[in-house]
N, C-alpha and C positions, 0 to 999 in steps of 0.2 A: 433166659432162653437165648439159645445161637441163631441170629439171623440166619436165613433161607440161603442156602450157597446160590448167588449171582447164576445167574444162565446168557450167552449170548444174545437173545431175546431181547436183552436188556441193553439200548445202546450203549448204556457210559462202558459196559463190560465185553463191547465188541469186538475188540481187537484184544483183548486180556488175554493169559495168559492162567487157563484154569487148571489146567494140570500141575504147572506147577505152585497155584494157590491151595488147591485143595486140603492138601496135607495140612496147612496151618491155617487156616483158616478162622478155627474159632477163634487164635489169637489175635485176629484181625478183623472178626466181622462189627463189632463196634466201633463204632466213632468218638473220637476225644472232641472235649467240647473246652472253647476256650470263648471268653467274654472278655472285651477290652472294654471298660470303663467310658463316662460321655469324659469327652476332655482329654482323656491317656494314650501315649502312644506306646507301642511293641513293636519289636523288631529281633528276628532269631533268623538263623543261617541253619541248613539242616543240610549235613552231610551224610552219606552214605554209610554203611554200616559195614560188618563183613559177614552178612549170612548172605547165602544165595539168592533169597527171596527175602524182598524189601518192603514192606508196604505200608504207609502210613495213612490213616482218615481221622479229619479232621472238619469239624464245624467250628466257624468265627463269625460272633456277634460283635460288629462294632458298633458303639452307640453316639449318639448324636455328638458328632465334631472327634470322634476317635481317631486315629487315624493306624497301619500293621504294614509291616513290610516284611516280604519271606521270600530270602534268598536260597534257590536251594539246587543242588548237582543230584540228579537221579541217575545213578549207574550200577544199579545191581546186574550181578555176573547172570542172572537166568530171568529173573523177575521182578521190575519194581514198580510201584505204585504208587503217586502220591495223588492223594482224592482229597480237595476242599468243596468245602460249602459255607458260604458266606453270605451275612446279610447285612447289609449298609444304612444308618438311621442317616438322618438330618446332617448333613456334610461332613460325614465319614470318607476316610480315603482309605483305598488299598492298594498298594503294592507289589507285585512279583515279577521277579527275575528268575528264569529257570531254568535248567538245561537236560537235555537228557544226551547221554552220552554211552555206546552199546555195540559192541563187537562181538563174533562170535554169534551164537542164534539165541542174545538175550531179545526179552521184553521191557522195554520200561516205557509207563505213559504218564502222562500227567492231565488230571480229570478236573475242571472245577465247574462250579455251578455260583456266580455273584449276582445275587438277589438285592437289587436297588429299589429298598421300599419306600423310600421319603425324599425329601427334597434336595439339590445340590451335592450327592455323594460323586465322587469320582473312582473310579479302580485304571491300574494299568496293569496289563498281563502280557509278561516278555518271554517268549519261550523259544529256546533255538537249539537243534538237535542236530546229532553228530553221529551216524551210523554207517558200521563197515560190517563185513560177512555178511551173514544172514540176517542182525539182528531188526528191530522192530521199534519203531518209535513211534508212541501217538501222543497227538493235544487233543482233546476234546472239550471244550470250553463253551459255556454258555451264560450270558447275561440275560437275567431279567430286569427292567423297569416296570415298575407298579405303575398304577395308573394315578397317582399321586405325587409322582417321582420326576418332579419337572427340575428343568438343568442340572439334570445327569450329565456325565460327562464320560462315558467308558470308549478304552481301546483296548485290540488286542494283537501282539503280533507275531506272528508264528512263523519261523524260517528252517527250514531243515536243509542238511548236507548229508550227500550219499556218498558214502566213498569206492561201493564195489555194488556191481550191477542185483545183487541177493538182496542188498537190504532194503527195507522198507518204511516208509515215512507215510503217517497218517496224521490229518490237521482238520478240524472239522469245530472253526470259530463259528455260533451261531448267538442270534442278538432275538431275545423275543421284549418289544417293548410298544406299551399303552399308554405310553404320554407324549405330548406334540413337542413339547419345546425341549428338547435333548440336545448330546454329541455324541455320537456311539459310531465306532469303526473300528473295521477288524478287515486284517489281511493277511495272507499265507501263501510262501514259496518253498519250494522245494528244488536244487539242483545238484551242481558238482561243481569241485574246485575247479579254478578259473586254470586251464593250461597256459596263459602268458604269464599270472603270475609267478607260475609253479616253476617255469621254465625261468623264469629272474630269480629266483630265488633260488637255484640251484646252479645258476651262472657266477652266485655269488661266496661258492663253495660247497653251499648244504648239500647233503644225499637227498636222495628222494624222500623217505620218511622225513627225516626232519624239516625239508620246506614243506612238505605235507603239515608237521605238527607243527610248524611255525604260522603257517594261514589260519588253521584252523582255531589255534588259539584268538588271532585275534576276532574271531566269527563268535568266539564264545566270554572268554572273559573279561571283555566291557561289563557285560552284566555285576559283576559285583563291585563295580566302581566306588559304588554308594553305600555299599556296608560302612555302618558308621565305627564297628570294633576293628581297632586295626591287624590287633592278633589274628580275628576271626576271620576277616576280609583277606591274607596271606594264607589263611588257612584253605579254605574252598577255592584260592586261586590255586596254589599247590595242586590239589588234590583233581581238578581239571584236568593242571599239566599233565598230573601222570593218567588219568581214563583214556585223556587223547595220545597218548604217545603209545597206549596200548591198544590205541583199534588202527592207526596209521599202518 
């Protein structure tokens, strides 16, 4: 049976983008589920697709001492969504770097829910977004600590870049936790390239676009520093290069 099409109602689906989910929906209303082993690590880079509408949902069990990391570039041309859910045993780690990058009057968000149900799990969640035109970027993230779930240790860091007064950046890090002895922080900016830079970098011959896509770059592809494949880690750097050099 097809899950319940999402309504705004619903905050993870606030800012979404249902008109153009509608249509495909059913190919998307379930979630893939993945389990990492106690002891085993995973690590995958998710690159963008070429349909108009993008959406991936995913649940991640990691089990006591697991550890995942997921690198991933969201830049679908109208619509994209990446939705985790995740749940952390006994000093489980997790990982993400992620961007969302969006010209023209796309959507792309990126939604997660890390559930820290046991002792000494850590997560880090890196999200930094790049919007011109109209388009629309959201984080919406939220950490649970169980009430068992002592020396936690979660951050979350959410930065966005506007490039043209239409678009819109939405960031909404929220920490719900019931245990005393934690580390949990989370923080969120939002602005505009820096005009001194902008202005030396174009002193230095670049056009305006490209000291635009040269700042930009570096705002965004730190993030995959740490891909351990190296073909892969080239790959979603590329593949940045050209999102950003297409909303400049």
């Amino acid at each position: 049976m097809t899950a319940p099409f999402p309504t705004r109602k619903q905050e993870e689906w606030r800012y979404a983008d249902l008109d153009a989910l509608r249509p495909v929906w059913e190919q998307f209303a379930q979630s893939a589920t993945l389990t990492v082993a106690p002891g085993e690590s995973f690590e995958e880079v998710w690159l963008p697709g070429g349909d108009d509408v993008q959406v991936r949902r995913v649940r991640i069990a990691l089990g006591e001492g697991a550890c995942a990391r997921l690198f991933v570039l969201n830049n679908a041309p109208v619509y994209g969504r990446i939705e985790l859910e995740l749940s952390l045993e006994t000093g489980a780690e997790f990982d993400l770097y992620a961007a969302n990058i969006g010209g023209g009057s796309s959507t792309n968000e990126i939604v997660t829910n890390a559930r820290h149900v046991a002792v000494g799990g850590r997560s880090r969640q890196t999200v930094r977004s790049v919007l011109g035109g109209k388009a629309v970027g959201t984080y919406l993230g939220r950490i649970e600590v169980a009430r068992g779930a002592q020396k936690t240790d979660a951050e979350q860091s959410i930065k966005a870049m506007l490039l043209d007064r239409g678009a819109t950046a939405n960031a909404k890090p929220e920490l719900e936790i019931f245990a005393d002895d934690v580390k949990c922080a989370h923080g969120a900016t939002v602005g505009e390239l820096d005009e001194a830079q902008l202005f030396y970098a174009m002193s230095r011959g670049l056009d305006p676009a490209g000291a635009r896509a040269l700042l930009l770059e570096g705002f965004v592809t730190g993030l995959w520093d740490n891909v351990a494949d190296e073909p892969q880690r080239e790959r979603i750097r590329e593949a940045a290069r050209d999102a950003l050099r297409a909303v400049v």
